[in-house]
N, C-alpha and C positions, 0 to 999 in steps of 0.2 A: 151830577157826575155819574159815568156809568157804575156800577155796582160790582164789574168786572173788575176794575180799579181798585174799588175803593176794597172790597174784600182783600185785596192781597197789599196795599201800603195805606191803612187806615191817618186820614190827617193831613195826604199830601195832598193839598190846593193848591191848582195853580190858578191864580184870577190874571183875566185879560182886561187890559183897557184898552181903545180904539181910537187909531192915527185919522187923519184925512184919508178919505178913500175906504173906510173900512178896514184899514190895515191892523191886526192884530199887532198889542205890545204885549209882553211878558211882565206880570210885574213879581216875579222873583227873580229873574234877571237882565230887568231892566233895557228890554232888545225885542227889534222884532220879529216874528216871528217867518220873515220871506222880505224881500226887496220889494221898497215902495216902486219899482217901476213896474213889474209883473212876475210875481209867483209862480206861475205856470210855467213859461216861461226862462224863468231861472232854473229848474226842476230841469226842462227837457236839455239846456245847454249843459250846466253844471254838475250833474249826475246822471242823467241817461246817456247824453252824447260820451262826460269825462270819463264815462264808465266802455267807451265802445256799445252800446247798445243804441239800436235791436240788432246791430249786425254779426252780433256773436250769439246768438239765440238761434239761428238756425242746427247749429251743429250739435245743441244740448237738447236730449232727452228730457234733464230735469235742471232748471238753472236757479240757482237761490241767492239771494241780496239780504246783505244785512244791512241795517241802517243805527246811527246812534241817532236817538232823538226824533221821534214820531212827530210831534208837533202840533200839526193840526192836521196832517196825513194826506196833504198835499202831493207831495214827493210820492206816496205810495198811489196815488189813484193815477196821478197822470205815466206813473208807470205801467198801471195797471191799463189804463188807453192804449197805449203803445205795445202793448201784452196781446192785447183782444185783435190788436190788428194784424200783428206781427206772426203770430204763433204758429202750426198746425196743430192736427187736432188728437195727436200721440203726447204732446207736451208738458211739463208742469210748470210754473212759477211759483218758489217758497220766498215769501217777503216776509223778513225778521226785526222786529224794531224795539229796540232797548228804549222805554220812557219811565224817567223818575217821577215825573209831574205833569200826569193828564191834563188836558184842558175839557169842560165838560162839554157834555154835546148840544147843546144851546149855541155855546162862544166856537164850535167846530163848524156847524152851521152854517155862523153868520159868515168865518173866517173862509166857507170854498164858495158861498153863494156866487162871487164873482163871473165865476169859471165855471160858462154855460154850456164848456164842450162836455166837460167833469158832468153835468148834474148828473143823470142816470145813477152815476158810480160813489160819485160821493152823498146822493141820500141811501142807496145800499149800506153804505158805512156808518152814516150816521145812525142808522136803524141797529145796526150791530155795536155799535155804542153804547147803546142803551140798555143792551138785553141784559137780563143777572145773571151772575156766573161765578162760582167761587174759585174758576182754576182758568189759569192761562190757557186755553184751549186754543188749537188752529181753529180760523174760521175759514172756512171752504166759500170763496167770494165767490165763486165760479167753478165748474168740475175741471180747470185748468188753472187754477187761482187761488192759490193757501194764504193769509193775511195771520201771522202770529204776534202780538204785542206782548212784549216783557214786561213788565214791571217793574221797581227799582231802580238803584243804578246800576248804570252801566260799568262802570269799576269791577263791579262785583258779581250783576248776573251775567254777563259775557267770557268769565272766565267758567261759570257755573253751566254754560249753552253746551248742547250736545253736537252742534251745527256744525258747519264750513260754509261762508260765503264763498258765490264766485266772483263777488261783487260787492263793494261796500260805500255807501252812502255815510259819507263823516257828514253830520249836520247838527251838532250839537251848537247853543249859542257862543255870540263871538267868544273864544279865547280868554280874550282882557275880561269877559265879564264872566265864567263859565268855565275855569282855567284847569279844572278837574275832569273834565271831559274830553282834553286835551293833552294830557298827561303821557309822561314813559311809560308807564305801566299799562293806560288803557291800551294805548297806541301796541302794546306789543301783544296783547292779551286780540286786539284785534289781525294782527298780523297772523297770531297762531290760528287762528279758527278763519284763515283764507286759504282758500285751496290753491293748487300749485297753479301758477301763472294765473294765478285772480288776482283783483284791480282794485281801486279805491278811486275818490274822489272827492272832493271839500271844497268848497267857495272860497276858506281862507287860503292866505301864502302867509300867515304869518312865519316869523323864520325860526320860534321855537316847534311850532308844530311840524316845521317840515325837518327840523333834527329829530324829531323824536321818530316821523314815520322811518326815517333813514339807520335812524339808530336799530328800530324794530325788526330791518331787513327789506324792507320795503327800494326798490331803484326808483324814483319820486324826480317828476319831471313840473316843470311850471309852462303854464300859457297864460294867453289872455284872459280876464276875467268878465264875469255877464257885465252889461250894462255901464261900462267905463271902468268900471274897473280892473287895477293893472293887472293883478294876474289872480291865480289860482291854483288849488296843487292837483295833483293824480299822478296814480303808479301803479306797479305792477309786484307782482311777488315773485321773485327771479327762480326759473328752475332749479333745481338741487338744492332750495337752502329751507 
């Protein structure tokens, strides 16, 4: 496990065990870690598209994404594809990701090998994994490309962030398994640190999660969901509030 990690939450292991296909499990909470039909994928439907993007990236100078739940930093590289292609060259992308429970860079590895449009960017990452580091530092993935990973939980350093998403990647595991990550309090603590008419996105429609974004201030709309299923949530942070 990278040393970045482990310096700042000595003890938190996450170990992986592996579906058909190579599909990462969790085994602290029991789930995996992207849809056995394709990760990639789910990534560009679910939170890039849920999100409006890249078609809101022309008009920002600097645009920044928060995510809960890094994972196997999936979500961030094929963002980061869509970034390199999308961008000019005045631009920035800050990607902010709250992880309680790294996975180490072995099981990270094996977990993007799949996704041969990714290589380039996810052995980039994987290298930055690994380096030692005793402070949550921005990694500069690219001189148009900041990569920051929290630490902790997100309960608690999300309230402690200095930030504002214009954009937020809910991808904490399921709900039922994970039910803390899904909470009133995370849910409002992520509403405060979005910036006015910034957006959200999440794979689930469970229907306490979608009371809690609603509760938070959040106007929280449902569509179709990836891959058959029924739906999904995303919303907006309404002006004035």
């Amino acid at each position: 496990m990278s040393r970045f990690h482990d310096a700042k939450m000595p003890g938190a292991k996450h170990h992986v065990s592996w579906e058909t296909d190579d599909v990462p499990r969790s085994s602290v909470f029991d789930d995996t870690f992207y849809t056995k039909e394709n990760g990639q994928a789910e990534t560009a439907y679910v939170f890039i598209d849920g999100n409006g993007l890249p078609e809101r990236w022309p008009d920002a100078e600097r645009f920044s994404i928060g995510e809960l739940g890094f994972g196997t930093g999936l979500n961030f590289l094929e963002t980061w594809r869509h970034w390199i292609t999308a961008r000019s060259p005045s631009q920035q992308l800050v990607f902010t990701s709250f992880e309680a429970y790294p996975i180490s860079a072995d099981d990270m590895a094996r977990a993007l090998a799949p996704w041969q449009s990714l290589k380039p960017l996810s052995e980039a990452l994987v290298s930055r994994w690994q380096e030692p580091s005793t402070q949550p530092a921005p990694w500069h993935m690219d001189e148009q490309t900041v990569l920051q990973v929290i630490p902790g939980k997100a309960s608690g350093s999300v309230a402690q962030w200095g930030g504002m998403a214009d954009a937020w990647y809910l991808d904490g595991f399921s709900p039922a398994k994970n039910p803390e990550m899904w909470g009133p309090e995370l849910m409002q603590q992520v509403y405060e640190h979005t910036s006015l008419s910034g957006s959200f996105a999440t794979y689930t429609a469970a229907a306490q999660v979608r009371r809690n974004l609603q509760a938070a201030g959040f106007a929280v709309t449902r569509r179709e969901g990836f891959a058959g299923k029924r739906e999904m949530l995303l919303g907006r942070k309404q002006p004035g509030t």
